[in-house]
Biotite code that builds the C-alpha atoms (Angstrom):
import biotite.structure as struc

atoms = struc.array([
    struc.Atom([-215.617, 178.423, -58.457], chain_id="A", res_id=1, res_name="UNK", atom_name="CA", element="C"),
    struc.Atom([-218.686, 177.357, -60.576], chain_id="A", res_id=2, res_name="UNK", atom_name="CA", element="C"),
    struc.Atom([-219.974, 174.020, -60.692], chain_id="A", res_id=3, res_name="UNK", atom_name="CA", element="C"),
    struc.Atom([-220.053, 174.528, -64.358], chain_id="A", res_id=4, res_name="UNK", atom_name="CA", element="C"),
    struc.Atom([-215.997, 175.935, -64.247], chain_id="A", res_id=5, res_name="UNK", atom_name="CA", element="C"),
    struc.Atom([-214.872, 173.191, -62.057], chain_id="A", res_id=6, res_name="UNK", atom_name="CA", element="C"),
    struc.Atom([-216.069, 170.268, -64.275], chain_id="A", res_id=7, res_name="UNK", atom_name="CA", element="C"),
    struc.Atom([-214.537, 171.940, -67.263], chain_id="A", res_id=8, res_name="UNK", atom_name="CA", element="C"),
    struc.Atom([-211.174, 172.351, -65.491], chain_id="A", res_id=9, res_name="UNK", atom_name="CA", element="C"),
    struc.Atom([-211.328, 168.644, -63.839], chain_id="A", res_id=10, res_name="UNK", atom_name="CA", element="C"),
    struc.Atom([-211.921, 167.258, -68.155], chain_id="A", res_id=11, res_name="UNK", atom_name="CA", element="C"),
    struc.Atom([-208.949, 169.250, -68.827], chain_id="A", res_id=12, res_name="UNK", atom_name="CA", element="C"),
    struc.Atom([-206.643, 167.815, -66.104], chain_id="A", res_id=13, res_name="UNK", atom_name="CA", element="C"),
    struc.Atom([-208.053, 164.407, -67.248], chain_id="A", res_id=14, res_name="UNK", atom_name="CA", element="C"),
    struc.Atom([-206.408, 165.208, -70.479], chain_id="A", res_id=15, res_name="UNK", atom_name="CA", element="C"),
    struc.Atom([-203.823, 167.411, -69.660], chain_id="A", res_id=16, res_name="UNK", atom_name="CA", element="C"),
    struc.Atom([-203.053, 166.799, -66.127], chain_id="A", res_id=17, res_name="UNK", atom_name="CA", element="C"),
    struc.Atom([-199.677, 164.979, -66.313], chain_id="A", res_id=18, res_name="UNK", atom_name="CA", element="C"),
    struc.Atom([-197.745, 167.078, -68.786], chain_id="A", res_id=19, res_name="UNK", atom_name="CA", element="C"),
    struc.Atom([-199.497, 170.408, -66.394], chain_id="A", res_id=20, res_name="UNK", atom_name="CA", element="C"),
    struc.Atom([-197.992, 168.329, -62.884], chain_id="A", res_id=21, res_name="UNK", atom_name="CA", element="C"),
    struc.Atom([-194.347, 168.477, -65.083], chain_id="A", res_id=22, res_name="UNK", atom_name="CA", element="C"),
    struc.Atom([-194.734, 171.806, -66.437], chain_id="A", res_id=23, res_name="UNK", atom_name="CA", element="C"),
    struc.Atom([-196.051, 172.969, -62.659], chain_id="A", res_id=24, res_name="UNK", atom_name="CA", element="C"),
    struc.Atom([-193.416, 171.128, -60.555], chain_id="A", res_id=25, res_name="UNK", atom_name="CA", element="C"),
    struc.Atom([-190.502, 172.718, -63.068], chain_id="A", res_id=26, res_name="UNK", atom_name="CA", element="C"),
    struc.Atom([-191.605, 176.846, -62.735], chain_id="A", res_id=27, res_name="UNK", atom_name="CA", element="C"),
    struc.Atom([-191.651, 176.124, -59.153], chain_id="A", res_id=28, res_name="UNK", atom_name="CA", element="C"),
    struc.Atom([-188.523, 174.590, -59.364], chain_id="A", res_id=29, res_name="UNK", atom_name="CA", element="C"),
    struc.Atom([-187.131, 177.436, -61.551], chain_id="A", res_id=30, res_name="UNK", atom_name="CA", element="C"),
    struc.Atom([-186.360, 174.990, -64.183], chain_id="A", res_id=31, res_name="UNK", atom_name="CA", element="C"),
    struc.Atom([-187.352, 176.663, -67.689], chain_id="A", res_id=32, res_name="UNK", atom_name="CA", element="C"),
    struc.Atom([-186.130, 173.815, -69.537], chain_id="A", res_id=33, res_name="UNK", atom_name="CA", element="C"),
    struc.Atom([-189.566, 171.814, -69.890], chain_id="A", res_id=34, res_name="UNK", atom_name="CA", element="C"),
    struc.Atom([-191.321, 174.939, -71.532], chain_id="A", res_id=35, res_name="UNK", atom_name="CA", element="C"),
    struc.Atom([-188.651, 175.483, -73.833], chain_id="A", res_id=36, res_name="UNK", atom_name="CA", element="C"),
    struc.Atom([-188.905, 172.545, -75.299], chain_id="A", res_id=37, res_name="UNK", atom_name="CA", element="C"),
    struc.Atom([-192.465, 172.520, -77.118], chain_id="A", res_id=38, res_name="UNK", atom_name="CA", element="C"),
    struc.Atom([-195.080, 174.986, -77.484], chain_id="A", res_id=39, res_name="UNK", atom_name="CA", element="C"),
    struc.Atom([-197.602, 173.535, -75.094], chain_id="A", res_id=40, res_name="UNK", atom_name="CA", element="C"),
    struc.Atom([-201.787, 173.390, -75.621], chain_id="A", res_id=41, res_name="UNK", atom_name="CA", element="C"),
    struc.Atom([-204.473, 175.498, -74.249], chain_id="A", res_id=42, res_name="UNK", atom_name="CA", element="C"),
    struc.Atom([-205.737, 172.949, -72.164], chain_id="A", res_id=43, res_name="UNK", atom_name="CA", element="C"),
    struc.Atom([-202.163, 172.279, -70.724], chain_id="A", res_id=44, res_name="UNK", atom_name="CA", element="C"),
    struc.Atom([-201.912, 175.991, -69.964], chain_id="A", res_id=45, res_name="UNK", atom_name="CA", element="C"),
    struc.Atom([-205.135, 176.026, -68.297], chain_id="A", res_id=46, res_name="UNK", atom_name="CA", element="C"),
    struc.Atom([-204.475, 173.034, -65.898], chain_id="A", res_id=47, res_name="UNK", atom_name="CA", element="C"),
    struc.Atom([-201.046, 174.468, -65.342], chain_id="A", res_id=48, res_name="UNK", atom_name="CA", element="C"),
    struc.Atom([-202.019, 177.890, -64.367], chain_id="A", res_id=49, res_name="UNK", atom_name="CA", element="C"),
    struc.Atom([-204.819, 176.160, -61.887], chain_id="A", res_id=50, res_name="UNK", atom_name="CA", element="C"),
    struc.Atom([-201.626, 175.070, -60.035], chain_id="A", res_id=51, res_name="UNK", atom_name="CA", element="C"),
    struc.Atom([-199.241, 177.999, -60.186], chain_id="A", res_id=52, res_name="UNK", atom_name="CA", element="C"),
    struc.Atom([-198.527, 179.718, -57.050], chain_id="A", res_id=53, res_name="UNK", atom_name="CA", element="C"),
    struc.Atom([-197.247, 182.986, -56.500], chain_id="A", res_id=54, res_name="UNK", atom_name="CA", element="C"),
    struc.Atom([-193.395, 182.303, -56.901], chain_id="A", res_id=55, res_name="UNK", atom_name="CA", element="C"),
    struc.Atom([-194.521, 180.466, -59.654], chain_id="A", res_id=56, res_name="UNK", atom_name="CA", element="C"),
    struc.Atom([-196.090, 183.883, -61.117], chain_id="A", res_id=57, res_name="UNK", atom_name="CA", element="C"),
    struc.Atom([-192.783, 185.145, -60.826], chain_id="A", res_id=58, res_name="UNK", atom_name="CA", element="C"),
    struc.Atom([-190.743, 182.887, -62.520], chain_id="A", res_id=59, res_name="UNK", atom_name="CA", element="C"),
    struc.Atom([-193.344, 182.929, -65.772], chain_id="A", res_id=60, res_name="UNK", atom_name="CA", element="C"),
    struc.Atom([-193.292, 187.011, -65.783], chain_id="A", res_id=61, res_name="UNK", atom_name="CA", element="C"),
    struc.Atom([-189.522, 186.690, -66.024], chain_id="A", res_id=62, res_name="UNK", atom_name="CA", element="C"),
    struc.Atom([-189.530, 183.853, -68.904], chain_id="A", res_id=63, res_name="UNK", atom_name="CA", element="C"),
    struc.Atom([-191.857, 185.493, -71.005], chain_id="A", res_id=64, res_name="UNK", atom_name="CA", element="C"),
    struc.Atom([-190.162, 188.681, -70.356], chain_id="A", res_id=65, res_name="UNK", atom_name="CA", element="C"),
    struc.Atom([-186.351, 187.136, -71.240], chain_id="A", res_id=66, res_name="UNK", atom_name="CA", element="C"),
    struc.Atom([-186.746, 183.811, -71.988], chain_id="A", res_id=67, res_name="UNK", atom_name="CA", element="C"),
    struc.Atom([-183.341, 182.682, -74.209], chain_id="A", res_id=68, res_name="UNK", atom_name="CA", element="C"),
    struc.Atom([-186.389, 181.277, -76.868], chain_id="A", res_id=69, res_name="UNK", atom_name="CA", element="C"),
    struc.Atom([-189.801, 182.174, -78.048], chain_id="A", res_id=70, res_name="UNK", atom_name="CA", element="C"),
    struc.Atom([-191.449, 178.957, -76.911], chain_id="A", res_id=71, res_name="UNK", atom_name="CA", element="C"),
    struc.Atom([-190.217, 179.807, -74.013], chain_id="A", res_id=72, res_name="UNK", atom_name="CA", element="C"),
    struc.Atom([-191.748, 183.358, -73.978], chain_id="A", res_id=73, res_name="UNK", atom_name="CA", element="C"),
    struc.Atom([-194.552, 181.676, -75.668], chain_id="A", res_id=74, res_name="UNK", atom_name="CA", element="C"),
    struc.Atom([-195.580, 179.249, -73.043], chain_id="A", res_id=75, res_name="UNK", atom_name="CA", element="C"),
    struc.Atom([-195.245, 181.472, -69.971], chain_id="A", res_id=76, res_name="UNK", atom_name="CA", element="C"),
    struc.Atom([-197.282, 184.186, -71.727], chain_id="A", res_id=77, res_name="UNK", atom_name="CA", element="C"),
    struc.Atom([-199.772, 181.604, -72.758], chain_id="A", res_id=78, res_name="UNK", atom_name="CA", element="C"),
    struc.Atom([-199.580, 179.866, -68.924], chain_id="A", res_id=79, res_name="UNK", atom_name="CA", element="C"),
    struc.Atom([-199.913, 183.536, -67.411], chain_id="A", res_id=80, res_name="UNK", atom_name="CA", element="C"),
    struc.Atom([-203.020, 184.575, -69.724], chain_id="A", res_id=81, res_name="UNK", atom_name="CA", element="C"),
    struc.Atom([-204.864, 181.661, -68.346], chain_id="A", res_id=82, res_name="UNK", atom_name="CA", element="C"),
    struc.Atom([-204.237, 182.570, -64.889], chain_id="A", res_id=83, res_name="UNK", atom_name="CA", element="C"),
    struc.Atom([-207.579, 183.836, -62.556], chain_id="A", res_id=84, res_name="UNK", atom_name="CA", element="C"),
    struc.Atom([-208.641, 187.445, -62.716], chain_id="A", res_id=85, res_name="UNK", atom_name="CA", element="C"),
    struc.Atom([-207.132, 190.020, -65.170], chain_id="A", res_id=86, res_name="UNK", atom_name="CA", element="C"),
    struc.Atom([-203.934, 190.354, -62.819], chain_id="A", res_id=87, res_name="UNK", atom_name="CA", element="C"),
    struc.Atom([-201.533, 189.446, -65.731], chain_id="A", res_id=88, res_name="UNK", atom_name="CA", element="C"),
    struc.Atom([-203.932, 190.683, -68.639], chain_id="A", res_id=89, res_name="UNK", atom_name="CA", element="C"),
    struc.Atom([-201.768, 193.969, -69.228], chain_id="A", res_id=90, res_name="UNK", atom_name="CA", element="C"),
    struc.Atom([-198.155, 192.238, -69.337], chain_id="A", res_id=91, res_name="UNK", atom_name="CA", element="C"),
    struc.Atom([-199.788, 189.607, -71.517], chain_id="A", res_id=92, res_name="UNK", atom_name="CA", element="C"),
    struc.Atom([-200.979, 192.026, -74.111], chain_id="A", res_id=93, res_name="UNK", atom_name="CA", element="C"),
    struc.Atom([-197.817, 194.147, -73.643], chain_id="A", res_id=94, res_name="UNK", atom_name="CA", element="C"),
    struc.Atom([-195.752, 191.070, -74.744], chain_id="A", res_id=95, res_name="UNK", atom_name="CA", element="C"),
    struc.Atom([-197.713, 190.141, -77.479], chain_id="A", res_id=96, res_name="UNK", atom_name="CA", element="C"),
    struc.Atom([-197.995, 193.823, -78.877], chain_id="A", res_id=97, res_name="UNK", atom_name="CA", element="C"),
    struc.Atom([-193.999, 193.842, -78.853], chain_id="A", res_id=98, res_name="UNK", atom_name="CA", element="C"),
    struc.Atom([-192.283, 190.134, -79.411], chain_id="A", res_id=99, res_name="UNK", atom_name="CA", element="C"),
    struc.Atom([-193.123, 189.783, -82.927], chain_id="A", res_id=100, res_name="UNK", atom_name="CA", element="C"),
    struc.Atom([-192.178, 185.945, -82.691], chain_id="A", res_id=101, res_name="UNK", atom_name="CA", element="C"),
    struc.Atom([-193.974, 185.121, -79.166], chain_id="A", res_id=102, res_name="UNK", atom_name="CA", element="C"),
    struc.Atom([-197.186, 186.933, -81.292], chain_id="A", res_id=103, res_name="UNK", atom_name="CA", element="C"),
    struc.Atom([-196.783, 185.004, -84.180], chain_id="A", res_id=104, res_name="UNK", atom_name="CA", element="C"),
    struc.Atom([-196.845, 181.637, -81.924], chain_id="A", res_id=105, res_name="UNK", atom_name="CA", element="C"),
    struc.Atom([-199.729, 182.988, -79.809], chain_id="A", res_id=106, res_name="UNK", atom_name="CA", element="C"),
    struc.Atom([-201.191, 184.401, -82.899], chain_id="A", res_id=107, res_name="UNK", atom_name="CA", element="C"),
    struc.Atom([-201.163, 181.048, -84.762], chain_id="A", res_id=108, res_name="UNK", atom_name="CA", element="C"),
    struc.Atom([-202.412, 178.444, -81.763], chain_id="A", res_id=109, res_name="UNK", atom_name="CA", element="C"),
    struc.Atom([-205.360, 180.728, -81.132], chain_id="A", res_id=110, res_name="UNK", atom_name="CA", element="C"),
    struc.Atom([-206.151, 180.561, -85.231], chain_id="A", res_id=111, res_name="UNK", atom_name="CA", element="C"),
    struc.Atom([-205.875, 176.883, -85.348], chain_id="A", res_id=112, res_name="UNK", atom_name="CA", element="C"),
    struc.Atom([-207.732, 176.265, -81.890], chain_id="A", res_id=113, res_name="UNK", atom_name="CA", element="C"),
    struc.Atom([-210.513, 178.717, -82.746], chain_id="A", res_id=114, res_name="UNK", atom_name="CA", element="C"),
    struc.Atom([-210.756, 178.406, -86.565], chain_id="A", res_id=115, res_name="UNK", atom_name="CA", element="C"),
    struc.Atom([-210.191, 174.621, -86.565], chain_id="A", res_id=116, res_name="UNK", atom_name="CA", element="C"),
    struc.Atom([-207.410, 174.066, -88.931], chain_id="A", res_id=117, res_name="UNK", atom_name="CA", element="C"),
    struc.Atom([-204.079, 172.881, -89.073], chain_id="A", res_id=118, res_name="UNK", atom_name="CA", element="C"),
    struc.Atom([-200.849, 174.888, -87.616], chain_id="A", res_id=119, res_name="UNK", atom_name="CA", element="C"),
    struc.Atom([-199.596, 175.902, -91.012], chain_id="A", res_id=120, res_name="UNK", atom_name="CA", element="C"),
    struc.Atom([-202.912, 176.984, -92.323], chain_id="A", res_id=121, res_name="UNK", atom_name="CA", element="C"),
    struc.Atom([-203.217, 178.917, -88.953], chain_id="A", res_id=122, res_name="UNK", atom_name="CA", element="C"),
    struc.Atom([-199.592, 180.427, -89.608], chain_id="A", res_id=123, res_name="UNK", atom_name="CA", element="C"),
    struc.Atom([-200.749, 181.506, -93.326], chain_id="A", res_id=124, res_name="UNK", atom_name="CA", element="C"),
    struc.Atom([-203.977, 183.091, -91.775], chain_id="A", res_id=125, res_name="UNK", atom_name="CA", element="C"),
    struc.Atom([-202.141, 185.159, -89.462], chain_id="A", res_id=126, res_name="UNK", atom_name="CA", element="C"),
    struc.Atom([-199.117, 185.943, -92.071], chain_id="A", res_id=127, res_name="UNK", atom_name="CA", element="C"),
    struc.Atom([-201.700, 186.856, -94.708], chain_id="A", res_id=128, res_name="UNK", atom_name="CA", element="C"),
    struc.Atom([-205.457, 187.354, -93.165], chain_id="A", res_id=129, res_name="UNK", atom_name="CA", element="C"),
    struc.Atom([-206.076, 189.462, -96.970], chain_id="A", res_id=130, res_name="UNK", atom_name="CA", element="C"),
    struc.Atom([-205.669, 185.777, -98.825], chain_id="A", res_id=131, res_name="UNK", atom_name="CA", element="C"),
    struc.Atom([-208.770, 184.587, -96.672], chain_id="A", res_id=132, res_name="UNK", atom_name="CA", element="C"),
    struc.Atom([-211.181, 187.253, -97.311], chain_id="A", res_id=133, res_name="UNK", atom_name="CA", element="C"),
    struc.Atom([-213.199, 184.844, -98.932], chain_id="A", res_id=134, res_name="UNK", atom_name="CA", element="C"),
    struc.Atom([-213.720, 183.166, -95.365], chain_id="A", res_id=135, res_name="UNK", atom_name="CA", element="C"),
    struc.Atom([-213.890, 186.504, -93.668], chain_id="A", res_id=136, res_name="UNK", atom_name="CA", element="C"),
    struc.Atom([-217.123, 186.139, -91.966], chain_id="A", res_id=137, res_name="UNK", atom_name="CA", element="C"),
    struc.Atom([-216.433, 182.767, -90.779], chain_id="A", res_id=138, res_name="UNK", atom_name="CA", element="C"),
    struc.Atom([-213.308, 183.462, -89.369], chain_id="A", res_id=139, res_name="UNK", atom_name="CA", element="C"),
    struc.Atom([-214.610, 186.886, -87.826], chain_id="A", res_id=140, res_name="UNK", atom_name="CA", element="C"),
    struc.Atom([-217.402, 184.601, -86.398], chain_id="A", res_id=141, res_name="UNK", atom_name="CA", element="C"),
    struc.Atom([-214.916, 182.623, -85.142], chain_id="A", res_id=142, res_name="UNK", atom_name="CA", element="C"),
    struc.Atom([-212.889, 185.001, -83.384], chain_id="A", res_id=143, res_name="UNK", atom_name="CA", element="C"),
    struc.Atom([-215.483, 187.053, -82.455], chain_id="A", res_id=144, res_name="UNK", atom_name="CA", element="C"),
    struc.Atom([-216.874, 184.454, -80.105], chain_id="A", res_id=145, res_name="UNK", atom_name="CA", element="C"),
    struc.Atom([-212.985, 183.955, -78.926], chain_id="A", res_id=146, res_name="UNK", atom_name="CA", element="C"),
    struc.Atom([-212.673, 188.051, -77.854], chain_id="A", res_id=147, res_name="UNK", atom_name="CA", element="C"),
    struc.Atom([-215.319, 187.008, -75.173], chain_id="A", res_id=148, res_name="UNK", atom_name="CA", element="C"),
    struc.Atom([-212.877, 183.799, -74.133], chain_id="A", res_id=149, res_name="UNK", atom_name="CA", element="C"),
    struc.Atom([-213.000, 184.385, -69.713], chain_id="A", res_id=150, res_name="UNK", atom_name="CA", element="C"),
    struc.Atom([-210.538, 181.904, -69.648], chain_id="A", res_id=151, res_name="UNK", atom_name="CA", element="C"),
    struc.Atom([-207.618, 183.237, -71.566], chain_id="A", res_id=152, res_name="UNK", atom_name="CA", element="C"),
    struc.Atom([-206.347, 187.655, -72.318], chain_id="A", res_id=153, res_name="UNK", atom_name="CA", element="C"),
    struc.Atom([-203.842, 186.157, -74.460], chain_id="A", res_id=154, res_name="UNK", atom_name="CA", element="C"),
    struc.Atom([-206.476, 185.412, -77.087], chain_id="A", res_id=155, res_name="UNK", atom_name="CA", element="C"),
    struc.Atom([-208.964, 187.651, -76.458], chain_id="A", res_id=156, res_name="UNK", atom_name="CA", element="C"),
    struc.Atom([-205.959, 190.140, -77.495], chain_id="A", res_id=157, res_name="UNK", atom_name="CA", element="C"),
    struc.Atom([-205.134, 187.915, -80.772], chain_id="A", res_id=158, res_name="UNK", atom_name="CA", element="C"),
    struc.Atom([-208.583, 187.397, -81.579], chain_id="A", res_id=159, res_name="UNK", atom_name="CA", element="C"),
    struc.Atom([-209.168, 191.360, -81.234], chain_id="A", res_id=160, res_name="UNK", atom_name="CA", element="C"),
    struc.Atom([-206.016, 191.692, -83.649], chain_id="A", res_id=161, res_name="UNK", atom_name="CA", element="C"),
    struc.Atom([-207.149, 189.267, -86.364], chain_id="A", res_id=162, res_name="UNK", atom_name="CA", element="C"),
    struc.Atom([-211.227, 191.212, -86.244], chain_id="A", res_id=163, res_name="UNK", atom_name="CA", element="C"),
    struc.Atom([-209.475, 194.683, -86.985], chain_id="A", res_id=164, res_name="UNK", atom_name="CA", element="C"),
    struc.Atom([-207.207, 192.676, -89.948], chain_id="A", res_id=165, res_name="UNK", atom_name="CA", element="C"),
    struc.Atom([-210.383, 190.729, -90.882], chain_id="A", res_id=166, res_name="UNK", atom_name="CA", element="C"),
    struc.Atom([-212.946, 194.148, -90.758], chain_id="A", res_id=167, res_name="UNK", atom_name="CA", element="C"),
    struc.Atom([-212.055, 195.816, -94.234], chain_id="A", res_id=168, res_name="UNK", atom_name="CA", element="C"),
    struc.Atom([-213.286, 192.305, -95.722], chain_id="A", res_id=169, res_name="UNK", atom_name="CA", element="C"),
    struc.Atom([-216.512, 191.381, -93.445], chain_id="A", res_id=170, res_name="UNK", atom_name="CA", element="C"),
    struc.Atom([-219.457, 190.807, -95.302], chain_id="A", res_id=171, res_name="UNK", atom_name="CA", element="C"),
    struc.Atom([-217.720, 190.969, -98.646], chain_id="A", res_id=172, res_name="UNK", atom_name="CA", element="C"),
    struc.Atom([-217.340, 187.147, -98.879], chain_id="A", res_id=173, res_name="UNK", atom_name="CA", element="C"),
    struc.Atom([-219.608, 185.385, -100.785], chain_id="A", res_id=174, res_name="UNK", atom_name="CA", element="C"),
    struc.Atom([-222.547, 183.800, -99.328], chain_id="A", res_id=175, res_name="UNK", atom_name="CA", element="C"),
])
């Protein structure tokens, strides 16, 4: 790992290290419960994938694949993106393309990470991306920079999704 990698990952388990121990300790333990609860953060995913293991891998691939709830599918997916190398990247994508309400959640975190605005402005973004052509370029910006995101398939997939929705209205906003 980079220098540079490694002291991003140890500010996130600063932040995010306890809740990603929990979430960690219960997908080994087969224990969905704790990541059906709450959709959990980017940074929390991050940290958590850092830990999983292989049986670990597993148990997310099944969740996201027929978890009872979409945080459920949600987190695992979102967990799973995060995870080294591009070993999940297709599954990832394949979820997202076909569990409308795992997308939508995916969907909207990724919006209101990238774009910097609250959930429900996220959800409207992602509902109706045509009511924000007048912030087209920023938001294509936005995502644009997040297609190239290393760190996370989930939203380089979302962030591809909301450029093609977004295209038909880049450049058109007003200056």
């Amino acid at each position: 790992m980079n220098r540079r990698g490694f002291l991003g990952l140890s500010a996130l388990a600063v932040t995010h290290g306890a809740l990603a121990t929990e979430m960690a300790a219960s997908i080994a333990g087969s224990d969905p419960v704790p990541l059906a609860r709450v959709q959990t953060t980017h940074g929390a995913h991050i940290v958590t994938a850092s830990m999983a293991d292989k049986a670990s891998t597993v148990h997310l691939r099944r969740w996201m694949l027929d978890g009872d709830v979409p945080i459920l599918r949600v987190n695992a997916a979102g967990i799973l993106a995060k995870l080294p190398g591009q070993g999940q990247a297709d599954q990832v994508a394949r979820i997202l393309a076909h569990d409308e309400e795992v997308r939508h959640l995916y969907m909207t975190a990724v919006t209101s990470r990238v774009c910097a605005v609250d959930w429900t402005t996220a959800g409207r973004i992602v509902s109706q991306p045509a009511a924000y052509g007048h912030r087209a370029d920023f938001l294509a910006t936005r995502f644009a920079r997040e297609a190239l995101n290393p760190r996370d398939s989930g939203a380089r997939w979302c962030s591809s999704v909301m450029l093609r929705e977004l295209s038909p209205m880049i450049g058109r906003s007003p200056a």
